[in-house]
C-alpha positions as semicolon CSV with decimal commas, in nm:
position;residue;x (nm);y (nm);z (nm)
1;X;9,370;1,385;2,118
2;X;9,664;1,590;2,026
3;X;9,757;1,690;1,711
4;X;10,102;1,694;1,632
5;X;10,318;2,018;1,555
6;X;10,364;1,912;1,186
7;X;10,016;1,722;0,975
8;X;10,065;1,759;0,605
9;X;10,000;1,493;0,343
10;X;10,323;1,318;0,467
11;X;10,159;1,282;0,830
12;X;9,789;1,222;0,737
13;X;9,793;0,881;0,788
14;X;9,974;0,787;1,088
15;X;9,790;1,066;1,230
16;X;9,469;0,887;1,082
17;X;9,565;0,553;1,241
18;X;9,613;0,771;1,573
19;X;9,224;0,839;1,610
20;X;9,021;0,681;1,875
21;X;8,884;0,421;1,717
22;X;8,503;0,557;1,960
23;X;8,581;0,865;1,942
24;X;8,753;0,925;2,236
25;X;8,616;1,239;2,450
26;X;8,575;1,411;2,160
27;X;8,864;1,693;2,251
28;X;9,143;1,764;2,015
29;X;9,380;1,974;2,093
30;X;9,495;2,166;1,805
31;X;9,787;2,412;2,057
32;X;10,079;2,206;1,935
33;X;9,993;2,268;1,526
34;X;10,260;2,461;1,372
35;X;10,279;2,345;0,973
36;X;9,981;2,189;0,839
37;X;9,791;2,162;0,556
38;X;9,420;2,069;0,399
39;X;9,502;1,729;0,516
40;X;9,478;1,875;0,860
41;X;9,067;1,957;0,808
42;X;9,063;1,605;0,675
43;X;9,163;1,450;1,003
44;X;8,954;1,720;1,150
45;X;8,617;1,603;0,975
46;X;8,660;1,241;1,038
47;X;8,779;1,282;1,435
48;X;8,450;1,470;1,484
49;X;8,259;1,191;1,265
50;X;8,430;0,921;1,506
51;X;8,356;1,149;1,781
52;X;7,949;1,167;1,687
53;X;7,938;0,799;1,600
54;X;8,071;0,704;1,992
55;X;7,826;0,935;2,141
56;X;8,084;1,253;2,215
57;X;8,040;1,575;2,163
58;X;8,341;1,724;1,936
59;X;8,554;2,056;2,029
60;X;8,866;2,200;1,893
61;X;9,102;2,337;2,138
62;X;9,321;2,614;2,091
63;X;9,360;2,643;1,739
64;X;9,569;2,842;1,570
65;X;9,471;3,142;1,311
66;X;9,605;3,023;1,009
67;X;9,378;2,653;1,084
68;X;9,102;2,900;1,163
69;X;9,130;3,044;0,823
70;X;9,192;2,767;0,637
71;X;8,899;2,602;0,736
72;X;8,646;2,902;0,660
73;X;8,814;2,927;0,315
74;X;8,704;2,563;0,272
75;X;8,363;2,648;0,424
76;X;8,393;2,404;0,713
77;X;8,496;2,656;1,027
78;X;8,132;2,613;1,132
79;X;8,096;2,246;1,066
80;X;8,451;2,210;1,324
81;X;8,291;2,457;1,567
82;X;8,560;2,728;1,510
83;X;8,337;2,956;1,326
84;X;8,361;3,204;1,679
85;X;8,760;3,153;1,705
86;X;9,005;3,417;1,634
């Protein structure tokens, strides 16, 4: 999956609707992300739920920084598997 360049609370739900519905492979590729918000983690959390409950393995790709950051100052970096990104 990839994430849009924009996912606030204005985006969360189409971008909710946009999840594969098994899972997919699991990927999401987070090189696009420009402007984004908690709601971002949200979609974040669930695509790696959706990911576990089809059998996939879950993996961020290329996130940026400032999503690095905001998700260890919500305390879920590790949970997302970008506790070792930069």
């Amino acid at each position: 999956m990839q994430l849009p360049a924009t996912l606030t609370l204005a985006e969360a739900a189409a971008a909710l609707r946009a999840l594969p519905a098994d899972g997919g492979a699991g990927v999401v590729d987070a090189s696009r992300l420009q402007r984004f918000d908690t709601s971002a983690l949200a979609l974040l959390l669930q695509a790696k739920r959706q990911a576990q409950a089809g059998g996939h393995a879950f993996r961020v790709d290329a996130a940026p920084p400032k999503l690095v950051q905001l998700a260890r100052m919500y305390g879920v970096a590790e949970l997302l598997g970008l506790g070792d990104a930069r």
